[in-house]
C-alpha positions in Angstrom: 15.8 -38.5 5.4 15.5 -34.8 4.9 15.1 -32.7 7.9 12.1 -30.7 7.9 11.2 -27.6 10.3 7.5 -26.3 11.1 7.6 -23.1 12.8 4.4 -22.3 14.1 3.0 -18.7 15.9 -0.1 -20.3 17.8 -3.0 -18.6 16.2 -1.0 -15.3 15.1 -4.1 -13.7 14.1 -5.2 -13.6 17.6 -2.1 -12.5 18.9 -1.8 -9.6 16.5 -5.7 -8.7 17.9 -4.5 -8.6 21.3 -2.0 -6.5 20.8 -4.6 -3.9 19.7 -6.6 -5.2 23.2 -4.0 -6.0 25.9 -6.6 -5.5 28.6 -8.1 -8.5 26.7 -4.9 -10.8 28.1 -5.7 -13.6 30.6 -9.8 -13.5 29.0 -10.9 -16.1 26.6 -10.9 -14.2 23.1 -11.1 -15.2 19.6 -10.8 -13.6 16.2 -14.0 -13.9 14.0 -14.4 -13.3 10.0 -17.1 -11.0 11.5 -17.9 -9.2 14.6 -21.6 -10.3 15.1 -23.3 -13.3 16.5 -22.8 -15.3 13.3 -19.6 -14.3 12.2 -17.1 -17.7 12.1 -14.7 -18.2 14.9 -11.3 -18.7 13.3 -8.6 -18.6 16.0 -8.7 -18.6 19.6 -6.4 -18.4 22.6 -6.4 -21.0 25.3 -8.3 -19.9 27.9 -11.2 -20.0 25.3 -9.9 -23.6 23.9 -10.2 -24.5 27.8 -14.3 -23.8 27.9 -14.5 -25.2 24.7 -14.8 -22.7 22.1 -13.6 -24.1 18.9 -12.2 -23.2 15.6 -15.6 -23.5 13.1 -17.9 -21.8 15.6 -20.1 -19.4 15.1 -19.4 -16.4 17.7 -23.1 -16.5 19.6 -21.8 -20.3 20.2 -18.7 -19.3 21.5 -20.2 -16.6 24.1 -22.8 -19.5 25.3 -19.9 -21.5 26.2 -17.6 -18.4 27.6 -19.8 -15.1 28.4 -16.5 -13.5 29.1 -15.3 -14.5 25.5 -13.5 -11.2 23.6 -13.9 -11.5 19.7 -13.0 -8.8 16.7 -11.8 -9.3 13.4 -8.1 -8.9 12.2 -7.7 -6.9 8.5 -6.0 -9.5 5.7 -3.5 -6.6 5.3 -2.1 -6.8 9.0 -1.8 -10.5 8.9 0.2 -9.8 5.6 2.3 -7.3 7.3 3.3 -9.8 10.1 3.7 -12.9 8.1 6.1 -10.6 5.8 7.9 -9.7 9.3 8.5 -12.9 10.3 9.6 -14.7 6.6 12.4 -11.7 7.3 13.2 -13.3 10.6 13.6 -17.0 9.3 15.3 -16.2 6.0 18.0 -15.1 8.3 18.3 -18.6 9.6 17.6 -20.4 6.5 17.1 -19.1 2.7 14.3 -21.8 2.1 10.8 -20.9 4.3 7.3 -21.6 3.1 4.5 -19.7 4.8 1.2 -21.7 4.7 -1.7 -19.9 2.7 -4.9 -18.6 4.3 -6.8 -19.8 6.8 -3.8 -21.2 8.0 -1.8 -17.8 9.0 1.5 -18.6 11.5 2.4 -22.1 10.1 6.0 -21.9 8.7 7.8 -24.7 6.6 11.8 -24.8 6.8 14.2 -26.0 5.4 16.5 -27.7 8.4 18.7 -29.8 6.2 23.0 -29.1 7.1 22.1 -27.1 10.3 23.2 -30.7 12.4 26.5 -30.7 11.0 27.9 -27.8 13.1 28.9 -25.5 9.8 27.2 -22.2 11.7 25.1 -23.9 14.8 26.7 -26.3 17.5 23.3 -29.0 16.6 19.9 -29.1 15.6 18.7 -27.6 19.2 20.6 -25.0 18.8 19.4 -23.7 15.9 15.7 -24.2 16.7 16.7 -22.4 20.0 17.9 -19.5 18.6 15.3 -19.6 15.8 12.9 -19.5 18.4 14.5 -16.8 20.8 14.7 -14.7 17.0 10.6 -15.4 17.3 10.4 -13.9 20.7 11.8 -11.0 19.8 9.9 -9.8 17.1 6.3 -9.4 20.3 4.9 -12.6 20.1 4.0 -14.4 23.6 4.3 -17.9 22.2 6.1 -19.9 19.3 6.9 -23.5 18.2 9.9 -24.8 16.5 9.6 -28.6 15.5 12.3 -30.3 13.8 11.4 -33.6 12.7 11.0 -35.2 8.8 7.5 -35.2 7.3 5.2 -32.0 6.7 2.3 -33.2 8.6 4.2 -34.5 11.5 5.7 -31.2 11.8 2.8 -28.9 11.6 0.8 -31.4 13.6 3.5 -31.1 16.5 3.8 -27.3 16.7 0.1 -27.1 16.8 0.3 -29.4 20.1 3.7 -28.5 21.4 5.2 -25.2 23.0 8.9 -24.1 22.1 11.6 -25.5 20.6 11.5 -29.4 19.7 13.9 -31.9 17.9 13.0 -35.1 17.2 16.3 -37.7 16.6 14.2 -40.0 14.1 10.9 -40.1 11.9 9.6 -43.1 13.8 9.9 -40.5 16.9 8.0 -38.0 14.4 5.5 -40.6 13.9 4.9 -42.1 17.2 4.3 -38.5 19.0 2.2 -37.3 15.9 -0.4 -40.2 16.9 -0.6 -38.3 20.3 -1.8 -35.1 19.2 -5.7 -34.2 19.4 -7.7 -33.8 16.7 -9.1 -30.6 18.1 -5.7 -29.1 18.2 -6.0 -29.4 13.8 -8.5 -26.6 13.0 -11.0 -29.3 12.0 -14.8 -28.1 11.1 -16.7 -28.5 14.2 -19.5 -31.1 12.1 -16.5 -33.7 11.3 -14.8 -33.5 14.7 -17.8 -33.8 16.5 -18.7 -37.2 14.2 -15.7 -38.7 14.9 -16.5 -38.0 18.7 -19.2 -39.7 18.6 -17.1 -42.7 17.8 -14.3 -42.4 20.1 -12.1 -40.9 17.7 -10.1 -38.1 19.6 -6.3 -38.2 17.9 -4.8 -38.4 15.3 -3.7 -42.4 15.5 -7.5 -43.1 15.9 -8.3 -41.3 13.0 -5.2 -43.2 11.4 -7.1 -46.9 12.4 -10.4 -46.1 10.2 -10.4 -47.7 7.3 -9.8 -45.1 4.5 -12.8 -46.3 2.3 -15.8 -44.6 3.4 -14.1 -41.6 4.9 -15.5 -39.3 2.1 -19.1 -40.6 1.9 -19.1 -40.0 6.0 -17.1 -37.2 7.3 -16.8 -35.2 3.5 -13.2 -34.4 1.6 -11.4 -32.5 4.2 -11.4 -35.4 6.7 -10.3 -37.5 4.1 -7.6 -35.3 3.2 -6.8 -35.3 6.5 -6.3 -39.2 6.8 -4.6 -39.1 3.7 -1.7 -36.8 5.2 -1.5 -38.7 8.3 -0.7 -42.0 6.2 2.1 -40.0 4.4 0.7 -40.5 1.3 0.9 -37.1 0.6 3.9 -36.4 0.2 4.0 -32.7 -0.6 7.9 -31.0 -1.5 8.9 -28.1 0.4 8.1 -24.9 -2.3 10.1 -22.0 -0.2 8.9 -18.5 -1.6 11.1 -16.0 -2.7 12.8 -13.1 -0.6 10.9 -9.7 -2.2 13.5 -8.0 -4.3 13.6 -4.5 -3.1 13.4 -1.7 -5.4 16.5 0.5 -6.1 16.8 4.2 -7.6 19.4 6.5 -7.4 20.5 10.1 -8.1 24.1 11.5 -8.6 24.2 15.3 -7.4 25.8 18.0 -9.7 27.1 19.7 -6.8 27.7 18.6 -3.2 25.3 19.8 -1.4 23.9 19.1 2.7 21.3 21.4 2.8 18.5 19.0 4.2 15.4 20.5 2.5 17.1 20.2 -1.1 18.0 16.6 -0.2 14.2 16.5 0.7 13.4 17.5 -2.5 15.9 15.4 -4.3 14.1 12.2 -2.7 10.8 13.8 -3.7 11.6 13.4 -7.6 12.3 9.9 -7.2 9.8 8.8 -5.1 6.9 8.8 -7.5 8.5 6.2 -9.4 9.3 3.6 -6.6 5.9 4.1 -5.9 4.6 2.9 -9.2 6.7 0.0 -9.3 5.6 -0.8 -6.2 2.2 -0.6 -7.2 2.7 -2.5 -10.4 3.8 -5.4 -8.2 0.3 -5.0 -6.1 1.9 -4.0 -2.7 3.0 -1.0 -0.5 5.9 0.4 1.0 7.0 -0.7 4.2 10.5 0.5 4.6 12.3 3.1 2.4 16.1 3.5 3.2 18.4 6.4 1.8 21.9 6.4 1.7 23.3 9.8 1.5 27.3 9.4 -0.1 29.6 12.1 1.2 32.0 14.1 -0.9 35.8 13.9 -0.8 35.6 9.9 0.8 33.8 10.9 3.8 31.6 8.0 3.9 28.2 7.1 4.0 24.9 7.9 5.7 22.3 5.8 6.0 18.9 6.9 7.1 15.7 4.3 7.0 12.2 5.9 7.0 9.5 3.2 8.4 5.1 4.5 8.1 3.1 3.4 10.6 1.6 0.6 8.6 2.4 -0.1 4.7 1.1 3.0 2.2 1.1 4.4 -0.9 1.0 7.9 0.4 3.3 10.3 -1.1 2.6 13.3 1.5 3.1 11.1 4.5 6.0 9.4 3.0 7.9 13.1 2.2 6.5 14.0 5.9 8.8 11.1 7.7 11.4 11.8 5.2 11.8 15.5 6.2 11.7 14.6 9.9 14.5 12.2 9.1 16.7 14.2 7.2 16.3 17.4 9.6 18.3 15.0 12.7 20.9 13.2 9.8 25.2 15.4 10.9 26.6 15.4 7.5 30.4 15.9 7.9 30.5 16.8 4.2 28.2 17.4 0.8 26.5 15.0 -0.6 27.3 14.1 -3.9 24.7 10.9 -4.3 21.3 10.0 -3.0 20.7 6.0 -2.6 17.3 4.9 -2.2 15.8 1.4 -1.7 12.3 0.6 -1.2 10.7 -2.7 0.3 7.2 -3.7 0.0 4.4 -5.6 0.9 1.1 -7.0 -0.4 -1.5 -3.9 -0.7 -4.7 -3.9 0.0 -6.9 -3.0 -2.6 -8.4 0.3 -1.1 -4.3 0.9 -1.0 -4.2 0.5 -4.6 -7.4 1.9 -5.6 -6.4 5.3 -4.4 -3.2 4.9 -5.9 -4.5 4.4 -10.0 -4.5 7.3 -12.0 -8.3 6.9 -12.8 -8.7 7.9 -9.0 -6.8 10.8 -8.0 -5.9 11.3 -5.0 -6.4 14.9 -4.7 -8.2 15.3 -1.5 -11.4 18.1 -2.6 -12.0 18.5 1.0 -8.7 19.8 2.2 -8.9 21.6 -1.2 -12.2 23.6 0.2 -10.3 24.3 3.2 -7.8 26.3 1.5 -10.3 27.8 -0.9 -12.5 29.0 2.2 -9.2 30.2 4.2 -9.0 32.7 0.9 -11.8 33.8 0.9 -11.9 34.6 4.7 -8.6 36.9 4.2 -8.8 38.5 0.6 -13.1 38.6 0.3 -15.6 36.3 -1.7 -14.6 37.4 -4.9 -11.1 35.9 -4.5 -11.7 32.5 -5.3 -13.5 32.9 -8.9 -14.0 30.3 -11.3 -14.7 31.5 -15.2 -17.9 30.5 -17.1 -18.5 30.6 -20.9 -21.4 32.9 -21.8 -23.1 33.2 -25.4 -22.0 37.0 -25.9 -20.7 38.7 -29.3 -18.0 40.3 -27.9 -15.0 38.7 -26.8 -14.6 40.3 -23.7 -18.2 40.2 -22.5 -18.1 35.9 -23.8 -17.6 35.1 -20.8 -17.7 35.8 -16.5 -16.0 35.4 -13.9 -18.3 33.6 -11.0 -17.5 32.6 -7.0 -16.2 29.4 -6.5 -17.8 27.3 -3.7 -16.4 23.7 -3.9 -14.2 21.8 -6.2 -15.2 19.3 -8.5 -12.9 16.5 -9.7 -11.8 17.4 -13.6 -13.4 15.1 -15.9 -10.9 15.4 -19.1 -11.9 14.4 -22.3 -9.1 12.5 -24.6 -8.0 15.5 -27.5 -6.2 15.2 -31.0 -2.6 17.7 -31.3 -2.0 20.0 -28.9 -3.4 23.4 -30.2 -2.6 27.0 -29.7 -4.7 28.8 -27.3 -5.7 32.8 -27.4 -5.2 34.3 -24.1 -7.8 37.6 -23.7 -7.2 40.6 -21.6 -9.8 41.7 -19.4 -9.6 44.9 -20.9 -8.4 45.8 -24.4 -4.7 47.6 -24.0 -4.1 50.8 -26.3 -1.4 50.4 -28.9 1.0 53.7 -29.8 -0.8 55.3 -32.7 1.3 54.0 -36.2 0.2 52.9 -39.2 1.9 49.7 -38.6 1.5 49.2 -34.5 4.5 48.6 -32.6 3.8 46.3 -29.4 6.7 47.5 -26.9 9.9 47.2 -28.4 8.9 44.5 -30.9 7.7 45.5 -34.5 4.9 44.2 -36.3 6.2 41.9 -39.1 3.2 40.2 -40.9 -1.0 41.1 -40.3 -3.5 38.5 -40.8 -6.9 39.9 -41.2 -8.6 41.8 -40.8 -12.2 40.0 -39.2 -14.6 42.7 -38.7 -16.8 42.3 -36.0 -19.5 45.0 -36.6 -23.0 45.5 -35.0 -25.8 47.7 -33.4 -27.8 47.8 -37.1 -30.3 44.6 -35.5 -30.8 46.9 -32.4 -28.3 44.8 -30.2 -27.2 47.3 -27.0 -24.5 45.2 -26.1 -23.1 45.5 -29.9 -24.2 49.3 -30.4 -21.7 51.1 -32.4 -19.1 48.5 -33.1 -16.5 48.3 -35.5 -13.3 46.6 -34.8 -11.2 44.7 -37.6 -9.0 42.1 -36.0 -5.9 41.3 -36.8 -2.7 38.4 -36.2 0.3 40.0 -35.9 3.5 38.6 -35.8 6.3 40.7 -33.6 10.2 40.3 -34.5 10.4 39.1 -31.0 8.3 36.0 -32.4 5.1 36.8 -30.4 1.8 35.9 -32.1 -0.5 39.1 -31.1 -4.5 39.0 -31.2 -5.1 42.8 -32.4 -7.7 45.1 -34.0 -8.3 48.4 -35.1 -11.0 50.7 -34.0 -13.0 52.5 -36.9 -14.9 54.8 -34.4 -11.9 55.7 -32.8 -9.0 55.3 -35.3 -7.2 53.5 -32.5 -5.1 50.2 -32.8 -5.6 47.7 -29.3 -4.2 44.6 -28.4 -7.1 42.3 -27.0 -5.3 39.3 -26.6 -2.0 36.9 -27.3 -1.8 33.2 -28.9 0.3 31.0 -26.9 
């Protein structure tokens, strides 16, 4: 037979929620899909099993039983994070590891087969020992390593068992597997307390019901159940896949160890390895550069770790700068390695990160604005506004800006050119063709009079200007007009 491996964190969950709460340690406690009296319990320690606070329990329940019970929930994304940490551990010992899917966080599948020919461990119990020592490591207080045959046997097992177990046979499998309590399963508190009623406690009593009627009397997941304990189901091993990481790279014109160019190097890659990130729904965890040194003077490597997975550029640059201010380069460096690894992202995560929401933050963007103002004056933070005005110049105003909005673009044809006014009209050297600097008028277009003051306008009193395009020999497009009242040429603008 195959040898099978269940590795099993005893509600991980909980132990990642008292690592938030250590003065919760040695209390019963429990994590809940929601901190209130009806929120579901879904994983508690022992002290809590001991009063009898089960799995399936609603939380006001549970403090009847225990008043000293601690509950709080646990985010998806940290369970993600940690499940992801400890796939990393076992791959090392094996490159086939299933972890099982929610609500079952901290059960492990492994593949076990050609470890008890001595090719890299002594035995068997050697390899579950240093599997589980690997465990240890990583924070948590407690772990199971079974090694037995069949996939319910050996999740059944870890769920009852502490440390690292081998079993020599399947019918040694078997025979403990009828041992284990059914409370020690996760079943729903309705079911288990049926089957109490009858006398039913373990798994081999559940084994001698008949298996027709189960699913009229105790519903499909006791039925299921049975089924798995028979073998019946006998379900292959589907290992998932070692996340690929995400490579980029940038080969330096010049050698160069000056730490904030690095920085800045890293900067216009990083965008990218966030997007593919993205586009594979998860976050960074790690991002490790390696910095190669000119004339064969090696290789640097740096790692950058956030505090928990993000898509944030800013903090990301922030570690990186840290990093690269402590890194002793003996020479230039002449390429920039970097490798990203990721992890499943939460949705706010990747909300934020879409283009549709950007992730300008308007409220640090006041800050600055209001920091202006309090060292130049009100008026230096000015936004301009369109008014309905004849005159170019007086067409629009320049008004105080007192918070930012988010721009709201609108989706245009070809890029057009775009006439850039002077606040105020400059005078042109007096010429019947006008010169602008040292660059001669070669072509007018025009003119476009603009006239007014005969309808009793003020604003338009006495104004005659024909407009002109002029073309320079430098190849600037002018915006230009003559004065009639004062025989003067002026430059009121420039098309860009």
């Amino acid at each position: 037979m195959s040898r099978l491996a269940c590795v099993e964190l005893p509600s991980m969950p909980l132990q990642l929620l008292l690592r938030a709460h250590p003065e919760w340690r040695g209390l019963p406690a429990a994590v809940v899909s929601e901190d209130r009296p009806g929120g579901r319990i879904l994983w508690v320690n022992e002290q809590a099993h001991k009063r009898g606070v089960l799995r399936g329990m609603r939380s006001a329940e549970g403090l009847s039983l225990a008043r000293e019970l601690r509950a709080g929930e646990v985010a998806q994304s940290a369970i993600d994070a940690a499940t992801a940490q400890v796939c990393e551990c076992l791959w090392r010992f094996t490159p086939d590891v299933e972890p099982a899917p929610p609500p079952d966080a901290g059960t492990f599948w492994l593949n076990a087969a050609g470890f008890s020919h001595g090719y890299v461990f002594p035995s068997l119990g050697e390899w579950a020992q240093a599997l589980h020592a690997a465990l240890l490591e990583l924070g948590f207080v407690a772990a199971t390593v079974v090694v037995g045959y069949t996939r319910f046997g050996t999740a059944a097992l870890a769920k009852a068992y502490r440390g690292p177990v081998v079993f020599p046979s399947e019918l040694d499998e078997h025979e403990a597997t009828l041992a284990v309590p059914l409370a020690r399963l996760g079943m729903e508190p309705k079911a288990r307390d049926a089957l109490a009623v009858l006398g039913v406690h373990t798994v081999g009593a559940l084994l001698d019901l008949p298996h027709e009627g189960l699913l009229k009397r105790f519903g499909p997941a006791v039925q299921a159940l049975h089924r798995a304990a028979t073998g019946a189901l006998r379900v292959p091993l589907a290992p998932a896949e070692p996340p690929e990481p995400i490579v980029d790279g940038l080969i330096l014109d010049n050698p160069d160890s000056d730490a904030t160019r690095l920085m800045f190097f890293v900067k216009q890659r990083l965008p990218g390895l966030l997007s593919r990130l993205a586009a594979r729904f998860e976050a960074l965890q790690s991002l490790s550069l390696s910095l190669v040194l000119a004339q064969a003077a090696g290789t640097v490597e740096a790692e950058v770790r956030p505090a928990e997975p993000t898509l944030d550029e800013v903090q990301l640059m922030d570690l990186v700068r840290l990093r690269l201010e402590r890194v002793t380069l003996d020479a230039g460096v002449v390429e920039v390695g970097l490798t990203v690894t990721g992890i499943r992202a939460t949705t706010e995560q990747l909300r934020l990160f879409l283009a549709e929401c950007p992730r300008r933050d308007l409220r640090a963007g006041d800050r600055a604005l209001a920091r202006l103002r309090a060292e130049l004056g009100e008026d230096a933070v000015t936004v301009a506004r369109l008014r309905d005005a004849h005159l170019p110049e007086a067409s629009f105003a320049f008004e105080p800006l007192a918070h930012l909005v988010r721009p709201a673009p609108t989706r245009t044809g070809p890029r057009t050119l775009v006439r850039r006014l002077r606040k105020t009209p400059e005078p042109l050297p007096e010429s019947p063709r006008p010169r602008h600097g040292d660059g001669a008028v070669l072509a007018l277009l025009g003119p476009y009079v603009l006239s007014g003051g005969w309808w009793g306008n003020a604003e338009m009193h006495d104004v005659e200007r024909q407009y002109h395009f002029a073309e320079t020999l430098a190849g600037d497009l002018l915006w230009l007009y003559y004065d009639r009242r004062t025989r003067a040429w002026f430059q009121h603008g420039q098309v860009e």
